[in-house]
N, C-alpha and C positions, 0 to 999 in steps of 0.2 A: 149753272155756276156764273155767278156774277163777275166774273172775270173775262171769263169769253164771252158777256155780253158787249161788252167793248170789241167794235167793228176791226178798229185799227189793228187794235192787239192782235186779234182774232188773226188777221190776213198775217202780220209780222210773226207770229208763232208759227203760222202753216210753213213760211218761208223760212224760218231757223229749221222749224224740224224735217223738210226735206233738204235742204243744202248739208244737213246733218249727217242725213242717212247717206246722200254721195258724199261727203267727207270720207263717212266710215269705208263704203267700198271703197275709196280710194286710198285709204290705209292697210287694209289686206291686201290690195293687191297691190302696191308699192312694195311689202315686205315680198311677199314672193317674185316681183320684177327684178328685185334684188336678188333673192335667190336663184332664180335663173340667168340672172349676169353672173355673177359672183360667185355660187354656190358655196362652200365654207368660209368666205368673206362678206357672206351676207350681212351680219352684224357690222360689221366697217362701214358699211356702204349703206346703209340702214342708218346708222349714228351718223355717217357724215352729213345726207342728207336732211335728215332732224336738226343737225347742228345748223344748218344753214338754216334752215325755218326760223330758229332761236335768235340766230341773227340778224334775220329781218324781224322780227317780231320786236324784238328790242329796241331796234335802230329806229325803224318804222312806224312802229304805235304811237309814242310822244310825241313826233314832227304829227302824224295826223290830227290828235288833237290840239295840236298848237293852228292848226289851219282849218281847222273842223268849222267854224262860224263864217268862213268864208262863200263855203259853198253850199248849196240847195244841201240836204240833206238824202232827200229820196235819189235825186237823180246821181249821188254818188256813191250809195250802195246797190244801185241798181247798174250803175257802171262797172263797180267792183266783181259786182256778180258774174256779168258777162264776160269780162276779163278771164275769172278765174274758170269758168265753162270752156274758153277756147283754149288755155293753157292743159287743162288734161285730160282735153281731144287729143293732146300729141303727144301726151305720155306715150302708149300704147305703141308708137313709132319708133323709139328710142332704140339704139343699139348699141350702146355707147354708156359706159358710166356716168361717165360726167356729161351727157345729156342729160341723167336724174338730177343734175345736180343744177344744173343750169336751169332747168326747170320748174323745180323744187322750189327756187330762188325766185322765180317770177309768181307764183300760185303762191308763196306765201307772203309773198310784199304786199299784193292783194287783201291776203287774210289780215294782216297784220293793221290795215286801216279798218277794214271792214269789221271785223271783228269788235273793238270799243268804241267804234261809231254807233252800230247796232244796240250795245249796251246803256249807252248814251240815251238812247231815242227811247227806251223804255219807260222810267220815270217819267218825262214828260207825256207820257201818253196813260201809264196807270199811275193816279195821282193820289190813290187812298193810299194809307200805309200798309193795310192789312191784306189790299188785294195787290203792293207791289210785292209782298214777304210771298204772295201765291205765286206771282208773279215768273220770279226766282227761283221759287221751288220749281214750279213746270217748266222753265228752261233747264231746270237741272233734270228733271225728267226723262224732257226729250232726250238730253246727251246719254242718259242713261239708260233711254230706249237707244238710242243710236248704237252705244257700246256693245249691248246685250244682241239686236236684233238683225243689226249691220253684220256681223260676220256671221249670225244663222244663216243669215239672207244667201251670204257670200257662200258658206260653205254647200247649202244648197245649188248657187247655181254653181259653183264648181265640178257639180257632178254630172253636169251637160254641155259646159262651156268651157272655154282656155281665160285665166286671169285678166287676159288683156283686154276681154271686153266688160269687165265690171268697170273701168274709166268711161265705156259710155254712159252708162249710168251717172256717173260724178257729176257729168259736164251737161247730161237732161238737168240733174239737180240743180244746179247752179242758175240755169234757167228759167226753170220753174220757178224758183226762189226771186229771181228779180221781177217776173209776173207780178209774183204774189204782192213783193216791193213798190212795183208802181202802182198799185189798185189802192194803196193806204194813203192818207195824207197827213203826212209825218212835219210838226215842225220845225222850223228850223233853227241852229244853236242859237242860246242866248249870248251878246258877245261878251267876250270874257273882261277880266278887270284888267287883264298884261297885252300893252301894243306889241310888243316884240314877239317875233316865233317863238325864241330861245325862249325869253321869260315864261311863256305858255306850257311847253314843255316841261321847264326845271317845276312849273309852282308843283301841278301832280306831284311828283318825285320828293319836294319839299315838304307839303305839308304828311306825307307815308312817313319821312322818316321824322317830324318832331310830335306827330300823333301816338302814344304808348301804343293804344290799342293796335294802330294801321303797323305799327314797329313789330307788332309778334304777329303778324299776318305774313308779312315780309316773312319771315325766318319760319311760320309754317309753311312758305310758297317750297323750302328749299324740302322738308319734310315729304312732301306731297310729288315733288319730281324725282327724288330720288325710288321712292316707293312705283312712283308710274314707269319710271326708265325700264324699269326689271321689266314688265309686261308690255311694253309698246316697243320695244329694242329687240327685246333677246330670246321673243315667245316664238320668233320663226325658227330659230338656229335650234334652239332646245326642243321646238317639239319635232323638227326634222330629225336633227343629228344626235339628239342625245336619247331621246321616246322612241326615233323609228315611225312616227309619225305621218301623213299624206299634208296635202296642200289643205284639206278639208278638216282635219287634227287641227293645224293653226289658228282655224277661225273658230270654231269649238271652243278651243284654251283661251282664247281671246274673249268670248264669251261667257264663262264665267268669271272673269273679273267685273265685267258687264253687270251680270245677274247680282252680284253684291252690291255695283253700285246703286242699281235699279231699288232693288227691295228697300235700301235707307233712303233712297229719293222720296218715296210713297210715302213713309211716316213720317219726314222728317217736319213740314209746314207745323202738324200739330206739335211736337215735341219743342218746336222755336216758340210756339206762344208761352209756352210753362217752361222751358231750359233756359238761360242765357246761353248768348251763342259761343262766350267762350270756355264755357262747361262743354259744350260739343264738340268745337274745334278741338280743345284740348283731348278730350276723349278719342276722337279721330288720329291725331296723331300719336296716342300710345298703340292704338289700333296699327298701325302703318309701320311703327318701328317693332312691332311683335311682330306683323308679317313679312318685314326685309330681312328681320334676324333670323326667322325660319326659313325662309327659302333661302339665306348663307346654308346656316345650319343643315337644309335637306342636301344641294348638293355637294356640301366638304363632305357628310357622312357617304355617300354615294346613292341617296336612296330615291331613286329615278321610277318613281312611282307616279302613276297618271291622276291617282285618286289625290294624294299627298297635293299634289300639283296644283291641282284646279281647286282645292280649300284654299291654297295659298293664296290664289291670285283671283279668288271670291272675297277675300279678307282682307287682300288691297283694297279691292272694288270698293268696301263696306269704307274702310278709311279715308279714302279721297273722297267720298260722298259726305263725310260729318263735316271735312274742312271746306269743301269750295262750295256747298248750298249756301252755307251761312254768310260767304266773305260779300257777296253784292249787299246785303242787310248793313252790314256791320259799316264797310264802305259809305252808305247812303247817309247813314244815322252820325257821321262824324267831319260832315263838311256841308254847306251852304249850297242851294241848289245850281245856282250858277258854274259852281267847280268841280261839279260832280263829270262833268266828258272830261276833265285834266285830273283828276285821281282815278277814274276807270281805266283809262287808257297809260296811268303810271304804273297802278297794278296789274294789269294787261304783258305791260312790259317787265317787269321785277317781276310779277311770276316768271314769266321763258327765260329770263337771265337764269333764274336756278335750276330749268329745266339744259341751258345751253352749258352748266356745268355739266351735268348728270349725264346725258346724253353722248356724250366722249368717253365717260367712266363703263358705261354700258356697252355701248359697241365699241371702243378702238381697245379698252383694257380686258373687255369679255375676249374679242377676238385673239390679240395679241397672248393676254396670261390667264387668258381660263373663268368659268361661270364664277367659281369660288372665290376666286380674289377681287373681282369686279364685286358678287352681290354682298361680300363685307365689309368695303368699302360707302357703297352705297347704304347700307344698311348704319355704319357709323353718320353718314353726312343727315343719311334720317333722323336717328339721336339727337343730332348737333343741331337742327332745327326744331325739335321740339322742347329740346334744354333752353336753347336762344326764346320761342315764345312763351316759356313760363316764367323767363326773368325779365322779358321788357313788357307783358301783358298784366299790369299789376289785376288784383284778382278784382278789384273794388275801383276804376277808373273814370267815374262818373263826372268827378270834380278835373277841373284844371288840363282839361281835354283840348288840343290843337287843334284850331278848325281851321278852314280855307284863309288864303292871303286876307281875303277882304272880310273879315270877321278879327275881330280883337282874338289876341289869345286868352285862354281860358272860359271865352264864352263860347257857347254852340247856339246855332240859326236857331232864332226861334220857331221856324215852322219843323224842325228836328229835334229841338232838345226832350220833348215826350220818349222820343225814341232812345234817348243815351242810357239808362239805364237799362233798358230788354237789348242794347246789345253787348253792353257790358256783361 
């Protein structure tokens, strides 16, 4: 494949897709760290946690790429990486709630730069159009090897080991990954058109919301978090407390929502050359409000079925995969190369801002008033993001497209404008 024959790539893929897979252990076994502090408070403690993620993710990601041209590129993800290795070394240690939380808050401040720094450094290193749309696809991939294989992983080794030592794995991860990081030579940002922090920051943010298309992106972000809340929140408490479930049940049920993502990962690269991407997105998210309205639906009726269960949360899986392959594509094709690390890193951020709604709806209102009134809730905020990107994503947006500060409006870069209509 003429994609991994690019060296750079090659070594940054290796290092996404293992910091990936210790991500993923470190998400199984966070929900059950929770559970064993908390035990029917797990969802609380679960959502507060997340919620602080969201709040760094938000706060976080903007000021990074407002500073991102400042520093070497490799030696700050390769710092990131370490950072974030030594921080859940010491999960595992915790005895204390709010040690998660305190925690939580330093590893994701970390992610929260790393993360569309990473994204950033892509494009400039796959430079064809057709092998960065591959690109994309195989980091969606990985994630959706991570989803799927990460809690096989986990549920297997839970059947030898105690939760607490799947964080040494996170923290080898993390490691490995800044390896892989230093051995590439990644360049460094191009400097941006804005002196100011603040300006750097706002322009991302600016040009998402007078761009139509990057407008119904936004409002599938909130589509897409309400649909993931149900299954990265409340899959511990439900398959514990409501299924009868083991620690091993959890990463199972968390796996197939995985397996759905996985399977539309694989076909989706071809289906983008002949679909526009917002024929998929938009399919994705009627996909995503059929499955938050069903799993309302299963458990108000009471039907606490194992089989019912893992359709549902394969059928999320299938939905978050149509909307988030396509959104790095759609992103690149609507702004000028230069402002591409100040829109990755604003969508970065406005996506977790819909997730740091959703995430309180899941756990603090799961806990408090019950699965049914949390996942109808959710499940209307799903609607209400898919209604919102079919009325700001006009269906034909080719013409008269926002592009970055430093572009007139209504024109798009000429090394992009090929791309404006395959992403329309």
């Amino acid at each position: 494949m003429r994609l991994f024959a690019i060296r750079d790539y090659r070594h940054l893929f290796g290092a996404q897709v293992i910091a990936l897979f210790g991500t993923g252990l470190t998400t199984v076994a966070l929900g059950l760290l929770a559970y064993d502090l908390a035990g029917p408070r797990a969802g609380t403690v679960l959502g507060t946690a997340l919620t602080i993620k969201m709040v760094m993710y938000v706060v976080i990601a903007p000021l990074a790429a407002a500073y991102i041209d400042r520093f070497p590129r490799r030696a700050l993800l390769v710092g990131l990486d370490v950072i974030r290795g030594a921080v859940v070394l010491a999960l595992p240690l915790v005895s204390e709630v709010w040690h998660i939380y305190v925690l939580i808050g330093l590893l994701q401040a970390g992610s929260a730069a790393f993360t569309p720094t990473f994204q950033a450094v892509i494009p400039d290193i796959v430079t064809d159009e057709s092998d960065y749309t591959r690109a994309l696809s195989a980091s969606q991939v990985a994630s959706t090897m991570e989803s799927l294989l990460s809690p096989v992983l986990a549920a297997v080794a839970l059947t030898f080991m105690t939760f607490d030592r799947l964080f040494l794995g996170t923290s080898a991860g993390f490691l490995v990954s800044a390896l892989l990081v230093l051995s590439t030579r990644i360049p460094d940002a191009r400097p941006s058109t804005h002196t100011k922090a603040w300006d750097k920051a706002a322009a991302g943010i600016r040009t998402l919301l007078r761009t139509p298309r990057l407008r119904g992106i936004m409002a599938l972000n909130l589509t897409v978090a309400a649909a993931g809340s149900i299954v990265v929140v409340n899959t511990v408490n439900y398959v514990r407390d409501v299924l009868g479930g083991s620690q091993s049940d959890v990463a199972w049920m968390l796996a197939a929502s995985g397996t759905g993502t996985l399977l539309v990962a694989l076909v989706l690269p071809r289906v983008l050359d002949r679909i526009a991407a917002r024929t998929v997105m938009m399919t994705g998210a009627g996909v995503l409000v059929g499955g938050t309205t069903a799993a309302a639906a299963l458990i108000a009726a009471g039907l606490t079925a194992w089989t019912g269960t893992a359709i549902i949360w394969t059928v999320i899986g299938i939905g978050m995969a149509l909307i988030i392959t396509p959104t790095g594509k759609v992103l690149r094709a609507s702004v000028s190369r230069n402002a591409i690390p100040e829109v990755f890193a604003a969508q970065f951020s406005l996506s977790h801002l819909a997730w740091l709604i959703t995430y309180p709806v899941a756990g603090w209102l799961g806990t408090s008033a019950g699965f049914t009134l949390a996942w109808s809730v959710l499940a209307i905020l799903a609607g209400a993001g898919a209604t919102g990107a079919l009325l700001l994503w006009p269906r034909h947006d080719g013409r008269g497209v926002t592009t970055a500060p430093a572009t007139p409006a209504g024109h798009a870069p000429s090394e992009d404008r090929s791309t404006l209509a395959k992403a329309a």
